[in-house]
N, C-alpha and C positions, 0 to 999 in steps of 0.2 A: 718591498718587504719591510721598508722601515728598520731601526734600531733593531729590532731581534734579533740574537744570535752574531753581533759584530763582537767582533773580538780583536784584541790588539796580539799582534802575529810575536811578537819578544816574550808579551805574558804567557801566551796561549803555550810556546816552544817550552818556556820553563818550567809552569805545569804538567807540561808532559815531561820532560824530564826526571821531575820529581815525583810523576807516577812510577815513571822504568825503575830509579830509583828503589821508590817500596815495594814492588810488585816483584825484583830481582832474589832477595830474601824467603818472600815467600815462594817462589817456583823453586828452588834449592832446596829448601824445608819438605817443601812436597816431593821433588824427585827422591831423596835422602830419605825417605820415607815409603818407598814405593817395596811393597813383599818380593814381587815375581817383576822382573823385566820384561818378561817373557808374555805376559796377560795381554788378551786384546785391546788396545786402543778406543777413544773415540773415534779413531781414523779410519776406515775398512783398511783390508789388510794388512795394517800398518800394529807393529806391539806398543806396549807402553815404552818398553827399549827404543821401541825405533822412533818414535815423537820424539823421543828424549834428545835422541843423537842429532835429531832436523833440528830442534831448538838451539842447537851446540854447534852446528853446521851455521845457523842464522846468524847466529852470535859470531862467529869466527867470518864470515864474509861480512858482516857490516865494520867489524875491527879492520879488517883487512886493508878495506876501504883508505884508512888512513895511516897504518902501519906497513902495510902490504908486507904482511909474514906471510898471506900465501899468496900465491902466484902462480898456481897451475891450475889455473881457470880450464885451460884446454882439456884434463883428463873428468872434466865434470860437466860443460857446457856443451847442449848440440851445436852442429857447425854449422846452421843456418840460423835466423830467425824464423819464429814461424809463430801461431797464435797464442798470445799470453799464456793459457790456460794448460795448452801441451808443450809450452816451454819450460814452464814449472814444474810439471809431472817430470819431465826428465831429469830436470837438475833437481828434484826432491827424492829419486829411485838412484841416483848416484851420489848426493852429498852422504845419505843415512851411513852408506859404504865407509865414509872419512874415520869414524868412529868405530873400533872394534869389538871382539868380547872385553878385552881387558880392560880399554878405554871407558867402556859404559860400564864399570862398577861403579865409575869416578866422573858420571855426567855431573854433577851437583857440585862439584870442583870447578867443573867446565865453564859452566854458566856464570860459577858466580863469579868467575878471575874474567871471562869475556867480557860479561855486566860491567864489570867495573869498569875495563881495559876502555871501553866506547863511551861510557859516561867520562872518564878521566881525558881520551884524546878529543875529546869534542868539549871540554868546558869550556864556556868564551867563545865559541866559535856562532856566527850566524846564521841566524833560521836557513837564512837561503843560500848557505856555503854551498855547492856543488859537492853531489858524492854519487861517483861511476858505478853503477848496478849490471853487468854484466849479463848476470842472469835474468834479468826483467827483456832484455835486447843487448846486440853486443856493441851498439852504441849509447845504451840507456843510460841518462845521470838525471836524476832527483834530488829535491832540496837536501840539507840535515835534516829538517820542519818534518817533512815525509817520512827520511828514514828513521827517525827517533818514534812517530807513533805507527810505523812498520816493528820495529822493536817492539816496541809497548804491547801492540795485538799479538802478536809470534808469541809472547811470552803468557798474555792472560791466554787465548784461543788455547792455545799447546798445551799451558797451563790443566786449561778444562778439559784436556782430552785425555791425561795424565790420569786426571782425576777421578774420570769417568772409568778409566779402565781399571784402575788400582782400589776404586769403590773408600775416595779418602773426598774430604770436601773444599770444593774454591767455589768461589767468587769472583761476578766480574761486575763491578757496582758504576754506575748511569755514568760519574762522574769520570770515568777510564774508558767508557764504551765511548763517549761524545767528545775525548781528545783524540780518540784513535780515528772517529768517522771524521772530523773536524781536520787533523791532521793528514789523517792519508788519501781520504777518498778523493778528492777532487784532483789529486795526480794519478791514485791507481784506477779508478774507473773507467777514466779513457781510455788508458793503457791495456783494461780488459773486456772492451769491446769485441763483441765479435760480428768482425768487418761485413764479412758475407750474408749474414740474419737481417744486418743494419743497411744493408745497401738496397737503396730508394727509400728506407724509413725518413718520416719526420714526425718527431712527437717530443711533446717537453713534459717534464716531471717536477712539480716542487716540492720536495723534499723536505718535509719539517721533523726538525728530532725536539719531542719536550726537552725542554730547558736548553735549545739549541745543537749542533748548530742546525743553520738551514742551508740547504743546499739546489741549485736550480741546475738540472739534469738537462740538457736538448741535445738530441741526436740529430743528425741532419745527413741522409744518405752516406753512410758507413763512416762518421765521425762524430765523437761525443765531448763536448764541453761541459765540465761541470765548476759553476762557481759560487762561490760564499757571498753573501749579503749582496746579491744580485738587484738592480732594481727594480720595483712592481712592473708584470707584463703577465699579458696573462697565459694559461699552462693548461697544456691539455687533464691531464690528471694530479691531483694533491695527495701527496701520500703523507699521514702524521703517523707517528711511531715513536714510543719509547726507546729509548739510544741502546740499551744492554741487547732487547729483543730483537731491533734490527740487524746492531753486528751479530748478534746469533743467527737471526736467517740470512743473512748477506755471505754468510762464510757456511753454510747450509750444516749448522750446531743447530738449529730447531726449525721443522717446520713450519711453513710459514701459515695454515691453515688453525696450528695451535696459539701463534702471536695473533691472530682474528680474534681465535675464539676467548683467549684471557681480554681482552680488549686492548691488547697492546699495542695493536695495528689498525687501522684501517684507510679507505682511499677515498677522495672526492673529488669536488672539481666535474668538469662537463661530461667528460669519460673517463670516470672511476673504475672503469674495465679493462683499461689498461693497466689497471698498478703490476698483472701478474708479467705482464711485456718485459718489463725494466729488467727483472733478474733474467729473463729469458734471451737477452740485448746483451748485457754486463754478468758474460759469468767469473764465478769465485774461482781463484785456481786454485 
């Protein structure tokens, strides 16, 4: 793959930092702005209130992390493990609960003292601190590196879903799409394999986002490695894609047939008919 898309892991951490950072201000501005709580969401089912309070839920379990002001993991967590994707569903249909009526007059409070609370407990600290995820698995721990552009996206995604339903305008610009895929994907991707689809698969994916990063995707009979500035080898399908448009279809915010048709996607390499596989292998929770 050559120099493209290498990046040094201390810059890349601070960047994104200093994305969470700006981007914290304005999701506050926009909840504190929002008419009806009560309006539908980008989310199905889900209100503009109830995005709000999962953004404030997010916020207070990544704090937590290294405060541990909460601790009752058990009245929110199922009591097994079980597929990334209906792990999430539960702890996302019980966290929205932690927030009440009263609470969500006052999400934009929320956010912004959590914001701060994880930017302030984690300065100085390293990319690859360990930080215990709970809800990913009940023995999941992931870098800060991950957790900070897990922040970042909760906050643009949510952001946009906010947006969408309150009919007020965001933005998620290349240069915060491509610290959040740079940053989290090659921990959560694995993590969102689904084992049973992938068992006996083998197929490999290169992964190019304009202007970086690039990422080399191989499934190998119900296990998936995904890594950064991988050496040249060669790969079933090549998928190039604009960084904003992919986290938009990766987190299923646009389909993927309108990222085709603007030109913001498309796939090559020997079997270019597998690019629709990948999301079908790794889904979004």
């Amino acid at each position: 793959m050559g120099a493209e898309g290498r990046c040094d892991p201390l810059a890349e951490h601070d960047r994104t930092r200093a994305a969470l950072r700006a981007v914290i201000p304005r999701l506050v501005h926009l909840v504190r702005g929002v008419p009806d709580l009560g309006a539908p969401s980008g989310v199905p089912v889900w209100t503009v209130g109830d995005v709000g309070a999962h953004v404030c839920a997010a916020y207070l379990a990544y704090c937590s992390a290294f405060t541990g002001e909460f601790d009752d993991w058990d009245s929110v967590l199922p009591p097994d493990d079980g597929p990334l994707a209906e792990r999430i569903a539960a702890v996302n249909a019980k966290a929205i609960g932690l927030f009440g009526e009263d609470e969500r007059r006052h999400l934009g409070d929320v956010i912004a003292d959590r914001g701060e609370t994880f930017l302030r407990v984690t300065e100085g600290l390293a990319p690859q601190t360990p930080v215990a995820t709970p809800w990913y698995g009940q023995q999941a721990v992931i870098t800060l590196a991950t957790a900070t552009g897990l922040m970042l996206s909760e906050s643009l995604l949510h952001g946009l879903d906010i947006a969408r339903g309150a009919r007020l305008p965001w933005t998620i610009g290349p240069d915060e799409a491509r610290l959040v895929l740079g940053q989290s994907m090659p921990t959560m991707m694995p993590l969102a394999l689904d084992k049973t689809k992938a068992r006996g698969v083998r197929v490999s994916f290169d992964l190019a986002l304009k202007g970086g990063p690039r990422l080399a995707v191989v499934i190998e009979d119900g296990r998936a490695t995904v890594v950064r500035d991988a050496p040249a080898r060669p790969y079933d399908c090549r998928i190039t894609a604009a960084p904003t448009e992919f986290l938009l279809v990766s987190f299923r915010r646009l389909p993927i047939w309108k990222a085709i048709a603007r030109g913001r996607m498309r796939a090559g390499g020997p079997r270019p008919w597998l690019a629709p596989r990948l999301a079908r292998l790794i889904a979004s929770p």
